[in-house]
Legacy VTK file of the C-alpha trace (Angstrom):
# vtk DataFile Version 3.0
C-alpha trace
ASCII
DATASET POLYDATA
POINTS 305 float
0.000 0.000 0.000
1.187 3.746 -0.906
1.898 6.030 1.555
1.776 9.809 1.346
2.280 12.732 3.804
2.214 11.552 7.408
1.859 7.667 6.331
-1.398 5.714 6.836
-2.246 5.366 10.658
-5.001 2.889 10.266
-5.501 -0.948 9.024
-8.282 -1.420 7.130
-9.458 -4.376 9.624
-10.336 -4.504 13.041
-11.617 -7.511 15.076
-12.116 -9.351 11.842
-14.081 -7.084 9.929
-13.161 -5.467 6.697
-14.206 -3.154 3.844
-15.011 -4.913 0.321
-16.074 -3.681 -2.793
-19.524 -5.639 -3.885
-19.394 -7.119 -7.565
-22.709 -5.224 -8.697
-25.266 -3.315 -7.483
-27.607 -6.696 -6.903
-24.845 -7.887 -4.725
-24.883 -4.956 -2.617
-28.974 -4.676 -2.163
-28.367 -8.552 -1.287
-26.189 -7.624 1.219
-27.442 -4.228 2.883
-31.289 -4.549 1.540
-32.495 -5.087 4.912
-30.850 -2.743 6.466
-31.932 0.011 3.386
-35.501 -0.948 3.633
-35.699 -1.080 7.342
-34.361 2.646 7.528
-35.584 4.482 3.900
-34.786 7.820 5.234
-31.717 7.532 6.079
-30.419 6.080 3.846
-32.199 8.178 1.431
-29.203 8.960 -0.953
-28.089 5.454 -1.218
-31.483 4.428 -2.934
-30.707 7.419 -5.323
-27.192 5.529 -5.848
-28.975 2.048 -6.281
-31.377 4.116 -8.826
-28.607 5.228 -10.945
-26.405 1.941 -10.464
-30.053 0.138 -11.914
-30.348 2.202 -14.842
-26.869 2.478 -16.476
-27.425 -1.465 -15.795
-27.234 -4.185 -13.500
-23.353 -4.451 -13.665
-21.910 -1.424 -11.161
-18.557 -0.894 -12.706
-19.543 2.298 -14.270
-20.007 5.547 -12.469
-20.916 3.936 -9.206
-19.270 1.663 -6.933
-20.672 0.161 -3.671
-18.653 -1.058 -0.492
-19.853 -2.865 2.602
-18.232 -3.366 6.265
-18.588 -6.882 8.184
-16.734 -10.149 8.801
-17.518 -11.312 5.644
-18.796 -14.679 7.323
-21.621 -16.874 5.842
-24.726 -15.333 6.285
-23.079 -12.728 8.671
-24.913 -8.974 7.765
-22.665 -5.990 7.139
-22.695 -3.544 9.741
-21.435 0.035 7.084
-21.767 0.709 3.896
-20.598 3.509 0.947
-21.099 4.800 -2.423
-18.716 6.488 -4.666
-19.180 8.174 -7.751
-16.628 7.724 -9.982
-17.432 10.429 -12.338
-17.621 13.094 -9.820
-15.020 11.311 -7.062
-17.734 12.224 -4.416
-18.147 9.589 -1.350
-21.334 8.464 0.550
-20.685 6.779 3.836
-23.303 5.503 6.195
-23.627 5.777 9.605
-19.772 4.417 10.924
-17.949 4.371 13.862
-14.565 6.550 13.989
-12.776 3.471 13.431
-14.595 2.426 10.690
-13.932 5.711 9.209
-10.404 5.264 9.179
-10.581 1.945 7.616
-12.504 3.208 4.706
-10.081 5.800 4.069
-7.348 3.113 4.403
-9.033 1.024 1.699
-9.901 3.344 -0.375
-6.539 4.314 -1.435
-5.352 0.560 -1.008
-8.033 0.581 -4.422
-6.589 3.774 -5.848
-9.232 6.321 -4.869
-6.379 9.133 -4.481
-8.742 11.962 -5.975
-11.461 12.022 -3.829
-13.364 15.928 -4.244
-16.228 15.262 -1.786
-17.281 12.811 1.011
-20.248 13.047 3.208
-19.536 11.370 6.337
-21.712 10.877 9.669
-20.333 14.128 11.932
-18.769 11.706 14.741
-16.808 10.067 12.315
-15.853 12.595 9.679
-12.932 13.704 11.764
-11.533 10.328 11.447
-11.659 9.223 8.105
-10.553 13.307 7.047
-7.407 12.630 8.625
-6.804 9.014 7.380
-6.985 9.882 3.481
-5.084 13.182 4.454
-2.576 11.293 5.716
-1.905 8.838 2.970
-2.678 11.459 0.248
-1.163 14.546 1.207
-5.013 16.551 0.519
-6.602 19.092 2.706
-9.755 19.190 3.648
-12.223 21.481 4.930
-15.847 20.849 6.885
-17.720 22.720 3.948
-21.269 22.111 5.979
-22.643 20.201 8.677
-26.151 19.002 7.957
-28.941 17.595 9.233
-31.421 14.849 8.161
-34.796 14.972 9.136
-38.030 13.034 8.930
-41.708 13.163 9.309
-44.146 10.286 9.443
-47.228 12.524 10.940
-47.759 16.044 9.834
-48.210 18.763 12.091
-51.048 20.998 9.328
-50.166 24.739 10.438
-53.252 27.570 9.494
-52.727 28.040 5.744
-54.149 30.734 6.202
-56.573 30.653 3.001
-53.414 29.993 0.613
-52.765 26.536 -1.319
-50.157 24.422 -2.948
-50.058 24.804 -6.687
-47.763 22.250 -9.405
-45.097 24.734 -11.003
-46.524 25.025 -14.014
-44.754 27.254 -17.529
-47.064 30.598 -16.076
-44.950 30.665 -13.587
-41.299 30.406 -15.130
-40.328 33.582 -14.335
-40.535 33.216 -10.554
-39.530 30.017 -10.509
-36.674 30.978 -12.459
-35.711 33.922 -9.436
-36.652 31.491 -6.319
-33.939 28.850 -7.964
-31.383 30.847 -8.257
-32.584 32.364 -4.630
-32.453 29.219 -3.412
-28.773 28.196 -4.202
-27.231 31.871 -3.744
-28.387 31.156 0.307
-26.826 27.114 0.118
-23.769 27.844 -1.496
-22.926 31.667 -0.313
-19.073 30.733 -0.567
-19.891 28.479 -4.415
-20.186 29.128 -7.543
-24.139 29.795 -7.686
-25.541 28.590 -11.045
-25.712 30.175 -14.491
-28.980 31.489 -16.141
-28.122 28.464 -18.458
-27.915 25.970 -15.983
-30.572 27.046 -14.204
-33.156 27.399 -17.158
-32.019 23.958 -17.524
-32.953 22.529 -13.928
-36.657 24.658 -14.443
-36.468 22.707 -17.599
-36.457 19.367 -16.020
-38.587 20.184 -13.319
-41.417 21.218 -15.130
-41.568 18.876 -17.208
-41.530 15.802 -14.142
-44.255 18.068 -12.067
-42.132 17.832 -9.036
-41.516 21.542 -8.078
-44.233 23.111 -6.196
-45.118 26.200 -4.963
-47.393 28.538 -2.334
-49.927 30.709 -3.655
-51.033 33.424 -1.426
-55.030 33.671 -1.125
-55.289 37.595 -0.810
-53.680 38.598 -4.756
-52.869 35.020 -6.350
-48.967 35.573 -5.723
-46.681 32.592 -5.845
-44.499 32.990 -2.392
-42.736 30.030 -1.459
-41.594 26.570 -3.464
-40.639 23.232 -2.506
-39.766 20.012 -4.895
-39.727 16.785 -4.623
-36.048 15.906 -4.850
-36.172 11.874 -4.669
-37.794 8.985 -3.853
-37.201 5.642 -2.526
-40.109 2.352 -2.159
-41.611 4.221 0.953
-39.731 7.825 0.698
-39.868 11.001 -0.482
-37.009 13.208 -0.246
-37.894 17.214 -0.139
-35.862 20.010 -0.920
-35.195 23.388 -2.735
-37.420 25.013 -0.147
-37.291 28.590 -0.433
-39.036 31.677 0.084
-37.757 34.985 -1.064
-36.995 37.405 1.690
-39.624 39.666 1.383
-42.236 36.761 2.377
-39.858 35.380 4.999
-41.370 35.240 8.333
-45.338 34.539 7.434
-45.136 31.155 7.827
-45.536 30.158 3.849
-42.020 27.850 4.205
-44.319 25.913 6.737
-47.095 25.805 4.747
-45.745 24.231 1.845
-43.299 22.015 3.411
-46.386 20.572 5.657
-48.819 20.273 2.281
-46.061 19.035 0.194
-45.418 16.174 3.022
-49.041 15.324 3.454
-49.479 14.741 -0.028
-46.968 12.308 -0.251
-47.953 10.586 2.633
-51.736 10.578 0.960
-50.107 8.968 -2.290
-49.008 6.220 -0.613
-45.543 6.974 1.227
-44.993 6.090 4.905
-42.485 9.150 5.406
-40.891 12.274 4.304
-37.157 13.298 4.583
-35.146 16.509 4.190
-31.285 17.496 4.850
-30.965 20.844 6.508
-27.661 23.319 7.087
-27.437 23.015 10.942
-25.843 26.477 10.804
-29.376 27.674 9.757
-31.532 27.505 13.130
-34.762 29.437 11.418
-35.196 26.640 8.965
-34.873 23.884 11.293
-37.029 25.402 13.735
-39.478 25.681 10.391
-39.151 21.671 9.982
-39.466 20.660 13.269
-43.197 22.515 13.976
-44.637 20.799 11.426
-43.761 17.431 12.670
-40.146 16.529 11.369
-37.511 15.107 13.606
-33.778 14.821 13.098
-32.335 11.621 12.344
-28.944 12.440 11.493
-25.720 14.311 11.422
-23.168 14.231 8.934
-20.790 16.757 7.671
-20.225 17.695 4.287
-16.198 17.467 3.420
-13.981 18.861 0.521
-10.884 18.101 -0.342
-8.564 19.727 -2.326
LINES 1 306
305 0 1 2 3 4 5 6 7 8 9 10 11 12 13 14 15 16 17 18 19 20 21 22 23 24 25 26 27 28 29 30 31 32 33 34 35 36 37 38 39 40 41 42 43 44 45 46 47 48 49 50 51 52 53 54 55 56 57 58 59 60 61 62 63 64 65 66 67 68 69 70 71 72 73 74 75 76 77 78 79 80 81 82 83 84 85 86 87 88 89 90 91 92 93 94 95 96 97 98 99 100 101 102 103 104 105 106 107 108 109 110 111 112 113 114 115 116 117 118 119 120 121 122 123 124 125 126 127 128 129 130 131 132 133 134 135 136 137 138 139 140 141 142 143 144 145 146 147 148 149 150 151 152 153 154 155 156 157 158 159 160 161 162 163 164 165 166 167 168 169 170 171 172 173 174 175 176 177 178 179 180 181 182 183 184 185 186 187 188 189 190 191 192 193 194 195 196 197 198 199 200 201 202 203 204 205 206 207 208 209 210 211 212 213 214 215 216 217 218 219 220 221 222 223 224 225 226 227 228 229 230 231 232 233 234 235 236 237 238 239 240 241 242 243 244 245 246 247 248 249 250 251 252 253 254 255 256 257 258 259 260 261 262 263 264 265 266 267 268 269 270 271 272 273 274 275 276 277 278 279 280 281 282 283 284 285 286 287 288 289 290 291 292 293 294 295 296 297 298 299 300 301 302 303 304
């Protein structure tokens, strides 16, 4: 195994147990379905992976790999698992212990994953496994947001206060068009925030799978808020892009759609609702949590460069 920097200071074993790349994406639902399906939510992204892994075919050695933790004994379950994209060299690690975090790291680069951009990593452990590939690589790394995942299996209905949820339809391009680039000049206020190309590209897409939604105030028929439909697993749906301009913050519209847009999924057939949230943002979480969400999760968001 290469070494870099500092050297590697952890063994990609412990007490048996080891990291192993699964042949296909079948093999790794085999392995981890129970745990996937027992625990939709949070493991939200993963079913996006398995999505992605499904269509390009069943065979996972294109863009996405998947890795599982355990003994490796007959019949024995894996306790971890993680996603990479190869494309985009961005990691997706399950919940893991601190030691499992350095392991991963550890076998990562024993597989030649040297160039890793991004890695999303549960917040005890991200410490750990940051260290471990800077060590063997040489790359800095910085905690670009710490995030929480939340969930809601009973809505809390707030007054909505005469308004109602509307499908983002082509009338309404031209706000739709302001609250997305709204949306991602308040998520990424250090990134590069979209172009009006890129963006008339996303309203492109949206609008044409009827999965961006927005509030329409009662009093003159203005649009106000929006939230989409981001994802879904079997018994999931994943929301985000909630946003409300900020000269309608503070009426409670945020609430109102986030609360109708849940209910309505959970009326079509889903057993729960999920949504990540910047834990640096206390108004929005607050927002969540009154109309019946509760966190899940922590995880932290890394770069490295």
């Amino acid at each position: 195994m290469e070494e870099g920097g500092g050297g590697v200071k952890a063994d990609a074993t412990a007490g048996g147990a080891e990291w192993v790349q699964c042949t296909d994406v079948e093999d790794f639902v085999r392995r981890r379905g129970d745990e996937l399906r027992a625990h939709e939510s949070l493991y939200n992204l993963t079913w996006d992976e398995i999505k992605r892994a499904r269509k390009a075919g069943a065979e996972s050695k294109g863009d996405n790999l998947f890795f599982v933790y355990g003994r490796g004994d007959e019949g024995s379950k894996p306790s971890a698992h993680a996603t990479l994209s190869k494309r985009k060299q961005a990691l997706l690690v399950s919940e893991v212990s601190p030691s499992e975090a350095s392991a991963l790291a550890v076998f990562l680069i024993s597989e030649g994953v040297r160039d890793l951009k991004r890695a999303e990593v549960s917040r005890e452990a991200a410490p750990a496994f940051a260290e471990s590939y800077e060590n063997a690589t040489g790359k800095s790394h910085e905690v670009e947001m710490n995030q929480g995942l939340y969930e809601v299996r009973e809505v809390e209905m707030p007054d909505l206060g005469g308004g109602k949820m509307v499908v983002a339809q082509e009338e309404h391009r031209e706000s739709l068009h302001g609250f997305i680039g709204g949306f991602y000049r308040d998520a990424l206020p250090q990134g590069q925030p979209p172009s009006k190309e890129q963006i008339d590209g996303i309203m492109q897409r949206v609008l044409s799978d009827g999965n961006a939604y927005l509030w329409k105030r009662q009093e003159d028929g203005e649009v106000v808020s929006m939230a989409w439909v981001i994802r879904d697993s079997p018994s999931t749906s994943s929301i985000s892009l909630v946003f409300t301009p900020q000269c309608h913050r503070g009426r409670g519209y945020g609430s109102r759609i986030v609360a109708c847009l849940s209910q309505a999924r959970l009326d079509a057939g889903k057993t729960a609702c999920n949504l990540h949230t910047d834990l640096a943002n206390a108004t929005s979480n607050r927002v969540y949590v009154r109309v019946g969400y509760t966190q899940i999760w922590e995880f932290s968001s890394l770069r490295f460069s």
